[in-house]
N, C-alpha and C positions, 0 to 999 in steps of 0.2 A: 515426513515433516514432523518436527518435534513441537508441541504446543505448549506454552507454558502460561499461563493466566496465575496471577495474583494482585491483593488489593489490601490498599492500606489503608486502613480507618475503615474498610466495609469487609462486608464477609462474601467470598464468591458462592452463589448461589446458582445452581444447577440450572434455573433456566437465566442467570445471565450468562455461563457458561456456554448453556448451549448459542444462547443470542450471537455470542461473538464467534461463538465455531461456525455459524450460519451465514454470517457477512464474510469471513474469511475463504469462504469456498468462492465466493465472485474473485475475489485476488488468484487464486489458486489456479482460476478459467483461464483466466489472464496470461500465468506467468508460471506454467509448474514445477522449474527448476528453484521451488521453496526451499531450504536446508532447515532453519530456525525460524518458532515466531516466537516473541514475547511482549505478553501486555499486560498491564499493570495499572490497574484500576488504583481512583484512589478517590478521598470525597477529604475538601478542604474546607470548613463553615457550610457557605454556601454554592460549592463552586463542585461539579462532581468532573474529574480530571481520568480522561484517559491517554495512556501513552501506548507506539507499539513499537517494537524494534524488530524488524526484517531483517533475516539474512539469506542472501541467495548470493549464487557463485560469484566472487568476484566482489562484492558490495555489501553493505549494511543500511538499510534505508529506514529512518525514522522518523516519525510522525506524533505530532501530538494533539488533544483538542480537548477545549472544556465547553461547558454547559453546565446549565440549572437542572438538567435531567440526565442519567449516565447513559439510558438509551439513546440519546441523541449525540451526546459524545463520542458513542462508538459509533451512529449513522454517521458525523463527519470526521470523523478517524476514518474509518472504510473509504472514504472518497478522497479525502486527502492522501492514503496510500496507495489507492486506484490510482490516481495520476503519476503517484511517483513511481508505478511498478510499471507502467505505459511507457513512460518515460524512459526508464531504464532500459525495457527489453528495446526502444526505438533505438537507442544509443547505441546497445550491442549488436543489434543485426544490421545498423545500418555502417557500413566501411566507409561512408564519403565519399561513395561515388555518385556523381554526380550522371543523371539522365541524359541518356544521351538520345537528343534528338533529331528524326528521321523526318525526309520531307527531301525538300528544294533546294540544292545546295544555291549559298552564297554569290551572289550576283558580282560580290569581290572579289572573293577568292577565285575566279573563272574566268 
């Protein structure tokens, strides 16, 4: 997995670095056919903005989220990309097939 972090108008610091290497491994549990990640800090006035761009096979899954605080940005970054990566692997494994259920056959059909 390739990690790319940068940030505009702030300076990446080694423990927000590690912060978001630390939330990224719950996605990772998740989903570990990861290829690319990129996220990209950034602080607007008052508004501290993070983005992330997911690539895994097949797809590009991106997410974004601000706050007044940038650690809370990447708390709901992380969870907004937890869903989407849920999502995602539900859509690929699952073919549409539909359950087939066992029991009592049909009092009509019979």
């Amino acid at each position: 997995m390739n990690l790319s972090i940068s940030g505009h108008h702030l300076d990446v610091t080694p423990a927000l670095r590690g912060y978001v290497e630390n939330k990224l491994e719950r996605i990772i549990r998740h989903f570990d056919q990861v290829i690319d990640v990129t996220v990209f800090l950034s602080v607007d006035k008052l508004v501290q903005k993070a983005e992330i761009s997911l690539r895994v096979r097949g797809k590009d899954l991106f997410a974004e989220s601000a706050d007044a605080d940038m650690y809370a940005a990447i708390d709901s970054l992380v969870d907004k990309l937890d869903r989407l990566v849920i999502k995602h692997k539900a859509k690929r494994y699952d073919h549409g097939h539909e359950a087939i259920k066992h029991g009592a056959p049909d009092e009509a059909n019979s």
